[in-house]
ROGU-765974 format. One record per residue (C-alpha): x negated, y, z. Coordinates in steps of 0.2 Angstrom, whole numbers, plus 2048, in hexadecimal, padded with zeros to 3 digits. Each point is the difference from the previous one (the first is absolute). Example, Ala and Ser with C-alpha at 12.3 -4.5 7.8 and 13.67 -1.06 7.14 Angstrom:
BEGIN
7C27EA827;7FA8117FD;
***
This chain:
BEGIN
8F47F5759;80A7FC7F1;7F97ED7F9;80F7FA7F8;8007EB808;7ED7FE802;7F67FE810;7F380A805;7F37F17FD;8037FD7EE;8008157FD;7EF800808;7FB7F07F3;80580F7F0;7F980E807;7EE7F4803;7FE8007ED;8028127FF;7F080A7FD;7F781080D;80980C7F4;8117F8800;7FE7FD813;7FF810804;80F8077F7;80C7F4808;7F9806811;8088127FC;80E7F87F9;8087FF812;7FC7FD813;8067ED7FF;7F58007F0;7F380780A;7FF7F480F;8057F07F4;7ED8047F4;7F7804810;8047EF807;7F97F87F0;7EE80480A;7FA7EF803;8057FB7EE;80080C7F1;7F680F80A;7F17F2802;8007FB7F1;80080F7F9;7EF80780B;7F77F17FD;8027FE7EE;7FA8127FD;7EF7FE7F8;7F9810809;8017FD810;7FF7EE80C;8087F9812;80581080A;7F67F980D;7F17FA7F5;7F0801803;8017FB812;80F7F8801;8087FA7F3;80A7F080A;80B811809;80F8047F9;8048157FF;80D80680A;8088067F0;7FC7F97EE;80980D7F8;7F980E80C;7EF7F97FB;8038007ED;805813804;7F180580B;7F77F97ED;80A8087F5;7FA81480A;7EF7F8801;7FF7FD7EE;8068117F9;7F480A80A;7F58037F0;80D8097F7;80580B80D;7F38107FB;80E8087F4;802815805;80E80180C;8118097F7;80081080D;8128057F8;8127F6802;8017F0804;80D7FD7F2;7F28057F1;7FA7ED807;80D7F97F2;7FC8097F1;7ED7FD803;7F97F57F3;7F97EE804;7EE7FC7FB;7FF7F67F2;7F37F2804;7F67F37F2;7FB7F0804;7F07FB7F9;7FB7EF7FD;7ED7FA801;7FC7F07FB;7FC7F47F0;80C8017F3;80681180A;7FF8157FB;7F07FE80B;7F17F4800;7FB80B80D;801809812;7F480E7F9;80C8017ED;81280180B;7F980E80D;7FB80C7F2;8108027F9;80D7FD80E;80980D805;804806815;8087F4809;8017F47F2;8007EE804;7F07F57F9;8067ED802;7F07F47FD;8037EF7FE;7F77F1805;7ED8017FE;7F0807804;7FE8117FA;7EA806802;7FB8127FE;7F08017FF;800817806;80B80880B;8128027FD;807811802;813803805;8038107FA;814802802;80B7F680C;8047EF7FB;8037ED805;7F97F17FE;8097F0802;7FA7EE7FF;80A7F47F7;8057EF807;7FA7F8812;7F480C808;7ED7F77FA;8058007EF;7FB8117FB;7EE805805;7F680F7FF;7EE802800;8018137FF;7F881080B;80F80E7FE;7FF810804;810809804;8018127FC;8128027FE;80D80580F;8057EE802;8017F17FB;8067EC805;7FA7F27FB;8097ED800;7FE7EE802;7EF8037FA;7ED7F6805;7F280B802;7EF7F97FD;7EE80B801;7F98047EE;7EE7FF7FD;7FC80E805;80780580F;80B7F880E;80B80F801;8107FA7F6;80C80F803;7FC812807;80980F803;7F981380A;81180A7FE;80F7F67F9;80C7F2807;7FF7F07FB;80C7F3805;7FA7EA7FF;80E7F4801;7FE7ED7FF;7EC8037F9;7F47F5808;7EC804800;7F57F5800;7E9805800;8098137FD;7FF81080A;81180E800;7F780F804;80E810805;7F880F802;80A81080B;80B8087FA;8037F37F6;80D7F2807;8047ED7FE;80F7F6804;7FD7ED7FE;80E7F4805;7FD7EC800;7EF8007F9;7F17F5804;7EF803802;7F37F1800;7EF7F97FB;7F880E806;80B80F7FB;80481080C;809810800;7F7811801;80A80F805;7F380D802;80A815808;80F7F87FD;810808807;80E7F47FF;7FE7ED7F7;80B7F1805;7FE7EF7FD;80C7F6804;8017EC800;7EF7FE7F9;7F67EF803;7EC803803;7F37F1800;7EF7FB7FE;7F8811801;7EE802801;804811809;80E808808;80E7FD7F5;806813802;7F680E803;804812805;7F680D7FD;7FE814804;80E80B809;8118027F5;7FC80F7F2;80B80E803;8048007EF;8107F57FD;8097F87F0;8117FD7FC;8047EF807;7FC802811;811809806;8097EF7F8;7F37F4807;80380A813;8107FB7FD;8017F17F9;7F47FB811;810805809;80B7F57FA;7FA7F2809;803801814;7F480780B;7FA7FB810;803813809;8137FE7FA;80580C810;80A7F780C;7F57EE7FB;7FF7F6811;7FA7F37F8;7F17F7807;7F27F87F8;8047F27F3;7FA7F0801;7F57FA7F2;80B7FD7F1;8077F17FB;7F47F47F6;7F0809804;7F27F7809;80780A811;7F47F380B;807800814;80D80C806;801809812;80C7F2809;80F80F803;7F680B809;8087F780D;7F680780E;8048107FF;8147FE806;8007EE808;7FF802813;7F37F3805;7FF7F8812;7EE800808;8037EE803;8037FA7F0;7F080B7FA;7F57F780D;8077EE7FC;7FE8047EC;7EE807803;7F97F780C;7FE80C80D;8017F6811;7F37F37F8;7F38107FF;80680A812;8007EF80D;7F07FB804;7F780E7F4;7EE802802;7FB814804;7EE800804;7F27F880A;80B7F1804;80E80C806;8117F77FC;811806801;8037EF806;7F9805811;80780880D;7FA80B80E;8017FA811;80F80F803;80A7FA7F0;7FC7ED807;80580380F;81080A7F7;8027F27F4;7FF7F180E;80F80780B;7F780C80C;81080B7F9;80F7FD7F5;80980A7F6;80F80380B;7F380680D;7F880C7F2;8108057FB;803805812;7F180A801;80280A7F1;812804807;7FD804810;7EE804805;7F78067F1;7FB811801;80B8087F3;7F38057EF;80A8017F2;8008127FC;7EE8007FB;7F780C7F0;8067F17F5;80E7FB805;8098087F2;7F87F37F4;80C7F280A;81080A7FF;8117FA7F3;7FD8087F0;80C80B7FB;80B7F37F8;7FF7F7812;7F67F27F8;7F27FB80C;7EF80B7FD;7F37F77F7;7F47FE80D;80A7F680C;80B7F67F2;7FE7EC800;8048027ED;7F68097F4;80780D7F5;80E7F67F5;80080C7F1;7F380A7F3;80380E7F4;8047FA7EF;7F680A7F0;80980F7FA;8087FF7EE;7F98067F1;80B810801;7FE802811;7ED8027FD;80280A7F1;80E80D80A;7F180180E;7F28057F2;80580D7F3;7EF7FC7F8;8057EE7FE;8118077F9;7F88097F3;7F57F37FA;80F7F47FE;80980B7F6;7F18047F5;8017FB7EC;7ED8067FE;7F37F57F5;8027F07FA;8127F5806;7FE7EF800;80E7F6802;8067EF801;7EF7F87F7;7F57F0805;7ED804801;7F97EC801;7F07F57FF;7F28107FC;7F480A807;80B80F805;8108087FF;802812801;7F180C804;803813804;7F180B801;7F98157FE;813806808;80C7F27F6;8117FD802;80C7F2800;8107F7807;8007EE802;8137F9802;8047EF801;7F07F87F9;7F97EF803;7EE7FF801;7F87F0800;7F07F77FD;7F680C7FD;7EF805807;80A813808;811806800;7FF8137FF;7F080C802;803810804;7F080D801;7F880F7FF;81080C807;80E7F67F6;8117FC805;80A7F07FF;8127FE805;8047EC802;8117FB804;8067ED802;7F27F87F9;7FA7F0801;7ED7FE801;7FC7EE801;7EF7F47FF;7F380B7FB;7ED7FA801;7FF811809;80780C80B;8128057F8;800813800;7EF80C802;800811804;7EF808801;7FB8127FF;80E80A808;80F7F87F5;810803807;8117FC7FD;8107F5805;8007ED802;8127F7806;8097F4800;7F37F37F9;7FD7EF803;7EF7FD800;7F97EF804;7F57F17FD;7F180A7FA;7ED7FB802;7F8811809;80E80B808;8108077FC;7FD8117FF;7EF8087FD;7FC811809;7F1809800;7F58107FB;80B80E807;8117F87F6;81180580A;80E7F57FA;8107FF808;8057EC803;8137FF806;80C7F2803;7F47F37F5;7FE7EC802;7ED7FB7FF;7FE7EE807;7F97EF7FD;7F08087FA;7EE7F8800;7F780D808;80881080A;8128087FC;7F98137FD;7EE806804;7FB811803;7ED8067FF;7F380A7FA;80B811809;8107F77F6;81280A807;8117FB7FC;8107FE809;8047F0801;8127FF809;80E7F2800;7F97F37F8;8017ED803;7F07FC7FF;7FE7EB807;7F97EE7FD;7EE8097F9;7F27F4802;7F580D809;808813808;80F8077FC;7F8812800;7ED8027FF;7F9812803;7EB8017FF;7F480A7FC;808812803;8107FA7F9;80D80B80A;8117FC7FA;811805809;8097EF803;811800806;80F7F4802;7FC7F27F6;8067EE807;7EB7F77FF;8057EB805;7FC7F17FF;7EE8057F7;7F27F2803;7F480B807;802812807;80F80A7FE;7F6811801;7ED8007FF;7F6810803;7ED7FE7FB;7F18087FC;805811804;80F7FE7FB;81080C806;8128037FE;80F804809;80C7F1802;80D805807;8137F5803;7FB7F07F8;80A7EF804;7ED7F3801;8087F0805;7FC7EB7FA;7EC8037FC;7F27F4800;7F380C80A;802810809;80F80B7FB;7F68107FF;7EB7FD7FF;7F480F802;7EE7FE7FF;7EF8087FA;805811801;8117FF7FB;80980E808;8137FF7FE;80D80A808;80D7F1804;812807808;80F7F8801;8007EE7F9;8067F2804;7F27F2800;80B7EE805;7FF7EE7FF;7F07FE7F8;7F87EF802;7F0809806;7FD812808;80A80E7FD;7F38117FF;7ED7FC801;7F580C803;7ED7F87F9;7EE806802;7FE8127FB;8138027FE;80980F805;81480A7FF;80B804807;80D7F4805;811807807;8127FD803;8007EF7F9;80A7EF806;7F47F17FE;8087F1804;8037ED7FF;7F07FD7F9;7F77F2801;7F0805807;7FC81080A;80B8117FD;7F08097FD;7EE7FA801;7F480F802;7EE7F87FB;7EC8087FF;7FD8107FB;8128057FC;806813808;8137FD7FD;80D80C80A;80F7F4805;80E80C807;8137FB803;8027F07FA;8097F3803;7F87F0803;80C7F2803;8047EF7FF;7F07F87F7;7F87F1804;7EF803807;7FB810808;8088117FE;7EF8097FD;7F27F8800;7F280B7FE;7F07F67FE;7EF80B7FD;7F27F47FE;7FA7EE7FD;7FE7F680E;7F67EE7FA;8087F9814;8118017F9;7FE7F97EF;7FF7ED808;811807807;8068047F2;7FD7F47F5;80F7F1800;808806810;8118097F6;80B7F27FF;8087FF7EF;7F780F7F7;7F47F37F7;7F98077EF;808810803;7F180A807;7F28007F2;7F37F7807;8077F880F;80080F809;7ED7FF804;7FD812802;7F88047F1;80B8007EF;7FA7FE7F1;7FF80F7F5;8118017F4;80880E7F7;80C80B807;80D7F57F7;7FA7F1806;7F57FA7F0;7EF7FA803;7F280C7FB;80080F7F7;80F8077F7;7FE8057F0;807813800;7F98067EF;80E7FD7F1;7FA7F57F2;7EC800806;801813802;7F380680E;806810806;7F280880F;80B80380D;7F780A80B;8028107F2;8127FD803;8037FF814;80080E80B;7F3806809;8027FB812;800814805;8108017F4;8057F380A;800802810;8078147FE;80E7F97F9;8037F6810;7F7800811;7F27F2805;8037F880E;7F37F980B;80E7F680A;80E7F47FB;80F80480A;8107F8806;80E80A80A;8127FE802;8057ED7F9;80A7F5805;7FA7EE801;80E7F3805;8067EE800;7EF7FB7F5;7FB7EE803;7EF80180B;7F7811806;80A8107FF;7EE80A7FE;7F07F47FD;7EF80A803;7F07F87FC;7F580D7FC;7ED808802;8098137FC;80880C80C;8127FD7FF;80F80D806;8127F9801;80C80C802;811804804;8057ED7F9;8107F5804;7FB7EF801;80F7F4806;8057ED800;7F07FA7F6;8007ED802;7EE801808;7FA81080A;8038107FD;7EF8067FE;7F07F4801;7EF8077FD;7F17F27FF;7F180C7F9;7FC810803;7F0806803;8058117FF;80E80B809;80F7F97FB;81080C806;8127FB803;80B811804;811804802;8057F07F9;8117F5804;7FC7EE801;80E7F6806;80B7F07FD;7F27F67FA;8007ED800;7EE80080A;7F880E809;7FF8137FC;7F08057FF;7F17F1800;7EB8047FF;7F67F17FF;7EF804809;7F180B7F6;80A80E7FC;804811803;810807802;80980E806;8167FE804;808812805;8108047FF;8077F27FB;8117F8804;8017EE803;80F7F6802;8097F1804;7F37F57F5;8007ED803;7EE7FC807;7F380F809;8028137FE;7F18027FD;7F27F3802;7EC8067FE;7F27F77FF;7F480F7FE;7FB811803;80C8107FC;80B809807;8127FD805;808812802;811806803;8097F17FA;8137FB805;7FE7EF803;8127F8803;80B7F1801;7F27F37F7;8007EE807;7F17FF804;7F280B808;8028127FE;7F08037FE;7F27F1800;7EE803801;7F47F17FE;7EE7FD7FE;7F280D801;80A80E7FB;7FA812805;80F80A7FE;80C80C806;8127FE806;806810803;81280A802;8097F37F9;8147F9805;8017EF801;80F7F4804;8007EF7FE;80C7F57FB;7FB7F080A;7EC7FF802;7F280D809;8028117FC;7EB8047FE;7F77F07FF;7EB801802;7FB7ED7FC;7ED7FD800;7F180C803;80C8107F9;7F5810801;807811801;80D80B808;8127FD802;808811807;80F8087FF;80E7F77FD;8127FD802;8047EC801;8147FB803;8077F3807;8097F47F2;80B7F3805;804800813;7FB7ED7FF;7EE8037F7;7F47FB810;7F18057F6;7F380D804;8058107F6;7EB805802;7F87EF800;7EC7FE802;7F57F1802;7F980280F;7EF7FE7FC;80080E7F6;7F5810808;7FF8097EE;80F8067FE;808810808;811801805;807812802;80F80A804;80C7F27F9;812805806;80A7ED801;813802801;80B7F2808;8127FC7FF;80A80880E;80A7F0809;80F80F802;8048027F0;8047F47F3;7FA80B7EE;7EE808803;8008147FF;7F08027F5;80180A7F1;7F18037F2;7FE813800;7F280C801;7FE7FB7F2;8107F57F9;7FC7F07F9;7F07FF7F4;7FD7FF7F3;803815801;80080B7EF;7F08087F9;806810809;7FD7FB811;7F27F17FB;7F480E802;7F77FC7EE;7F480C7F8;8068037EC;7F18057F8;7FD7ED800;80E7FF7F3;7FA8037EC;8078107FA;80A7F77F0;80D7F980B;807810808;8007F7813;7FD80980D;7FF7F180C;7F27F3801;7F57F1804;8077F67F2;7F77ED7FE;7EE8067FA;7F27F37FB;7F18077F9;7FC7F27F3;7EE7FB7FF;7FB7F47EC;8027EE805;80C7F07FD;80D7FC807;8087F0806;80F7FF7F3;8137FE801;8037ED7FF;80E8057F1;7FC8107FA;7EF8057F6;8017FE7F1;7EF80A7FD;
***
């Protein structure tokens, strides 16, 4: 660069006193011209974009404290905005080189104003030529009848904007139009101060205040850096393509812009120049964008952030958990029922515990004389994953690592249908404006359309409505403190709604109901007063990848017919449920990361009937899925772990289907499933959870008080701004219903595995017949399986139950219960230990500490074809006045050293037959026993060979095996989870 002796710092001093024109002829002067005016940006390029009287701060209305990126790019961007208006010339079809001889348009200036050509507006606009220039100077300028623009033409304020006021109605009737640093104020006879049904009218730097801009399709607006307040409102009634952009809205008394009616087919000149001037600003479906959602911007009211997301990469230790969450303060010494305490042993585990046998002499057992039973129907669920990390049913540490939400892109590359609304330029653009301190901000009706980027909404009573088959498009909004719920969709609205951050609103987030089907992606909705997004009244929507957290009441809240589809969203740290299902509510929730929540991770009740596959429901400080009275679904394939309270609490009523889950490491009992009240347990209840004081509603008495699904007392209010809508008209009818998807008359569980949880694997208290099948239930902290009521048939089949801290299997007296099949293994206190009637069939009973199998009290039952090796203690022990048979099996030696009975029987007893028992002893010759499980191999056995009838299975799950867990669910209480209910 040729400068002669001066530095670069005192050239850019000279060039800062040069004006725009100058400017840019010295950037074509050269290239080190070029790059030495572009790096006057902070300096002249500022000045210069803020001292231009038609437009303000780039970042204005919403934040004005934030430097652009680029002031010259931004004094640019205004420059191509601000032409737009005289860009409806005829296009020149012949050489480009005719461009030079065409002849410029001669423009007047007109002056309006005392002591000026014109007193006024009405004189100057009946003698102004097209695209003259009318420049009106300070004052108020009344007409007291309409004003009629009949040829294209500006209007330009003079001075600050508020010093030039109109109190006019104009009518344009002319192609276009622009108007400039002008106030509009309603004349006395009409609130409508400008309106336009088939031209383009472009607003730069106006502010209305009391006034209505009315733009009727095909007619078009462009409005840039304009404000509407004390009432005022945009009407855009058909309209094809209108932008405003940078606008400031406040203190409406309705929604402060309205979109009306389909877009006409019919289209005028400036709606190819306004498509593209919507494309000069980036786009979020950029191909190739990764980027993830934004956090709020800098300088909104953004309220709490997500700490990192740091669960969903951050391997966690299971000790840690429990330490942080005061797990071993809940599991030792926990109270279960009728005075049953995990603090007490059994007289096996005591005798265990006291010494009888130490672990070197267990270990020696399992090594040298337990029959081998490994290769069992389940064993596959114990064997190295793929990656030769340990399965998660037998793994000490809970699974480490979660899926994290897709990108935007991702989403959009996965649903062309999200694609194309993304892309779409349709309706009205709003860009870049602040709606603030009114009743409403935009409102979409009768098949509206619009596109909502970069807004901030706050204060006002709603965000955005959409109804009545519009569509709405809202992209990286902020939608903040409304009185209401943020963003209503009602009768069967649609569109696209990502990358928002939508928090600290009085009712919910997002607003679905009446048949609307939005699409919800990659979304922050937090810290809100009520629920994060509800969905009722036969509401849809797929609501996928969002972060939804720190909600006063649930995350996600489907009721009353509400059936949307949600699907990879991170739902955490929410004061109340992460998911609740109520009321007949529905959904598929599929591949969800529920973690950190108040209550229970996932809450179905009152006829909600969700399909819930593949989530992962952790480290809630309550229970992970309950299942209420009347609740019903389908719950499958999902990890529920290092919660607080119970994996999953089944209650009254409920007809759930629980099928391959995994049930891990959680403080209380694996699966709880807990059918009726029970006034004898409530004194049990109440006080006797150390550490869980004010957590359980009422004290855990039994009997809740009633609360809203999201945890509110009383009833919610579900009808917008006093509205009553008659639900029942809109519902299904329970024949539609239940076509759709099969009843059920019985809840069913089949092929889980429940491990490592911090008191009873599987914890039965019921008055319904229960089936258990096919489960693996392994090193639980209490026993395996512990049923304490149940009137009714309670079946246990083809189940592994091994590992666990206390016995395997354990029936208090009163009940009735039925064990076939089943493989129970190496568990800590009895294999199985009865205290009532039933029937104990088939069973491979090895390696447990204590008994075998115990019998004790008045038990009528059946002991029949089962294999039984014990550890240390009596193979079949009959304590007490036993009745019943006991025929058929196979008892093996354990330890060589074991001088117990393997068939033990008081003597007293003449009630009980003893029959056909085949007891095998350890040959002194040989040093490792012969025996072998085989005809059959070890149980549990597959479905194949179980001998199980199918036409017990419903026909909408495609099995063809069957006894699944089936409990016929009568009305009734329940005794409730001590975390969870927070009905």
């Amino acid at each position: 660069m040729e400068v002669g002796s001066l530095p670069v710092e005192l050239w850019r001093v000279i060039l800062a006193y040069l004006p725009l024109a100058d400017l840019g002829r010295c950037c074509q002067v050269c290239r080190a011209w070029r790059e030495l005016v572009l790096s006057l940006d902070n300096t002249r390029w500022r000045q210069l974009c803020l001292g231009c009287p038609e437009c303000r701060h780039p970042n204005w209305p919403s934040r004005p404290h934030l430097e652009p990126p680029s002031w010259r790019e931004a004094l640019k961007q205004h420059a191509l905005a601000s032409r737009t208006w005289t860009q409806n010339g005829p296009e020149l079809q012949s050489s480009a080189c005719l461009l030079f001889f065409r002849r410029r348009k001669v423009r007047r200036v007109w002056h309006v104003g005392p002591g000026y050509e014109f007193d006024t507006l009405r004189g100057a606009l009946g003698v102004v030529g097209a695209y003259d220039r009318v420049v009106l100077h300070p004052g108020v300028y009344e007409e007291q009848a309409e004003v009629v623009l009949k040829v294209p033409v500006e209007l330009v304020g003079l001075g600050r904007l508020g010093e030039v006021a109109l109190l006019v109605c104009v009518e344009q009737q002319c192609p276009t139009a622009r108007l400039c640093n002008l106030v509009f104020m309603p004349p006395w006879f009409s609130t409508v101060v400008y309106k336009t049904s088939w031209g383009h009218v472009q607003l730069d730097n106006c502010n209305f205040e009391g006034a209505q801009l009315q733009i009727r399709g095909p007619g078009t607006c462009q409005a840039r850096f304009c404000s509407f307040s004390q009432g005022s409102s945009a009407h855009l009634m058909g309209v094809v393509l209108s932008l405003l952009d940078s606008c400031d809205f406040s203190g409406s008394d309705t929604a402060s812009v309205t979109v009306e009616g389909p877009p006409v087919s019919e289209r005028n000149w400036a709606c190819k120049h306004l498509a593209a001037l919507t494309r000069t600003f980036p786009s979020c479906v950029v191909a190739g964008s990764t980027s993830s959602p934004k956090s709020p911007q800098a300088g909104s009211a953004g309220g709490p952030q997500p700490p990192a997301a740091h669960a969903k990469n951050e391997p966690v230790n299971i000790e840690d958990w429990r330490r942080r969450a005061g797990v071993d303060a809940v599991c030792q010494g926990t109270v279960i029922e009728d005075g049953w305490s995990d603090g007490e042993r059994s007289e096996g585990e005591e005798e265990h515990r006291d010494g009888a046998e130490s672990n070197d002499t267990k270990n020696q057992f399992i090594q040298n004389y337990k029959i081998p039973c490994d290769h069992h129907g389940l064993s596959h669920l114990l064997k190295p994953q793929p990656d030769g990390s340990p399965p998660l049913a037998s793994s000490p540490d809970p699974p480490s690592v979660t899926p994290a939400p897709l990108t935007l892109q991702q989403e959009l590359d996965r649903d062309p249908e999200a694609q194309m609304l993304a892309a779409s330029t349709l309706g009205c653009i709003l860009r870049h404006c602040l709606f603030r301190d009114g009743k409403g901000g935009v409102h979409l009706s009768n098949y509206g359309q619009a596109r909502l980027e970069e807004n901030v909404f706050r204060g006002l009573n709603y965000a955005v409505r959409c109804i009545q088959n519009s569509t709405i498009v809202m992209l990286r909004n902020e939608v903040c403190e409304c009185r209401a719920s943020g963003v209503f969709l009602r009768l069967s609205a649609q569109g696209l709604i990502a990358e928002n951050n939508i928090h600290s609103n009085g009712e919910a987030g997002l607003d679905i109901r009446k048949g609307a089907n939005p699409t919800i992606v990659c979304n922050k909705i937090h810290s809100g007063l009520r629920s994060g997004v509800v969905v009722l009244g036969n509401g849809k929507g797929s609501i996928r990848s969002n972060q939804i957290y720190n909600n006063k009441e649930a995350g996600v809240y489907i009721l009353f017919s509400g059936n949307p589809v949600v699907s990879g969203n991170h739902i955490f740290q929410g004061q109340a449920a992460g998911i609740a299902v109520n009321e007949n509510g529905r959904g598929m929730i599929t591949e969800n990361v529920i973690r950190e929540n108040q209550w229970g991770g996932v809450d179905i009740r009152r006829g909600g009937d969700p399909v819930l596959k593949n989530n992962y429901i952790c480290y809630g400080y309550s229970d992970g899925v309950v299942v209420g009275e009347r609740g019903r679904g389908l719950i499958e394939g999902n990890h529920v772990y290092c919660n607080k309270g119970c994996g999953v609490w089944v209650m009254s009523s409920s007809l759930p289907q629980l099928l391959s889950n995994f049930i891990i490491h959680n403080g209380m009992y694996g699966l709880a499933v807990f059918c009726r009240k029970d006034p004898d347990s409530m004194d049990a209840n109440q006080g006797n959870w150390p550490g869980q004081e004010g957590i359980g509603g009422d004290g855990g008495s039994g009997e809740r008080r009633e609360v809203d699904v999201e945890g509110r007392d009383g009833q919610e209010n579900f009808n917008e701004e006093g509205e009553l809508f008659a639900w029942e008209s809109d519902l299904e009818s329970e024949d539609e219903r239940h076509s759709a998807r099969r009843c059920i008359s019985v809840a069913l569980v089949e092929g889980n595995c429940v491990s490592y949880n911090g008191a009873v694997g599987l914890y039965v208290k019921s008055s319904e017949a229960l089936n258990v099948f096919a489960n693996l239930i392994n090193n639980n902290r209490g026993p395996g399986v512990a049923v304490l009521q149940s009137s009714q048939l309670t079946r246990l089949v083809t189940n592994c139950i091994r590992e666990n801290g206390r016995g395997g299997v354990t029936v208090e007296k009163d009940c009735r219960v039925e064990l076939r099949g089943n493989g129970i293994y190496e568990n800590s206190g009895h294999g199985v230990s009865f205290s009532s009637g039933g029937q104990i069939v088939e069973n491979d009973v090895v390696g447990n500490c204590g008994c075998g199998i115990q019998i004790s009290g008045s038990a009528d039952i059946k002991v029949m074809r089962n294999r039984v090796q014990p550890a240390q203690g009596c193979g079949i022990a009959l304590l007490g006045p036993v009745k019943g048979v006991v025929h058929d099996n196979v008892l093996y030696q354990g330890h060589p050293e074991n001088r117990k009975s393997l068939l033990h029987m008081d003597p007293a007893n003449e009630s009980c037959v003893l029959r056909n028992n085949n007891i095998l002893r350890h040959n002194s010759s040989t040093s490792v026993p012969p025996w072998v499980l085989e005809s059959p191999p070890p149980r549990p056995q597959g479905p194949a060979s179980a001998g199980l009838n199918s036409s017990q299975y419903p026909s909408r799950l495609g099995i063809s095996m069957t006894t699944r867990i089936s409990a016929t669910v009568e009305s009734g209480c329940h005794n409730g989870s001590k975390f969870c209910s927070i009905l």
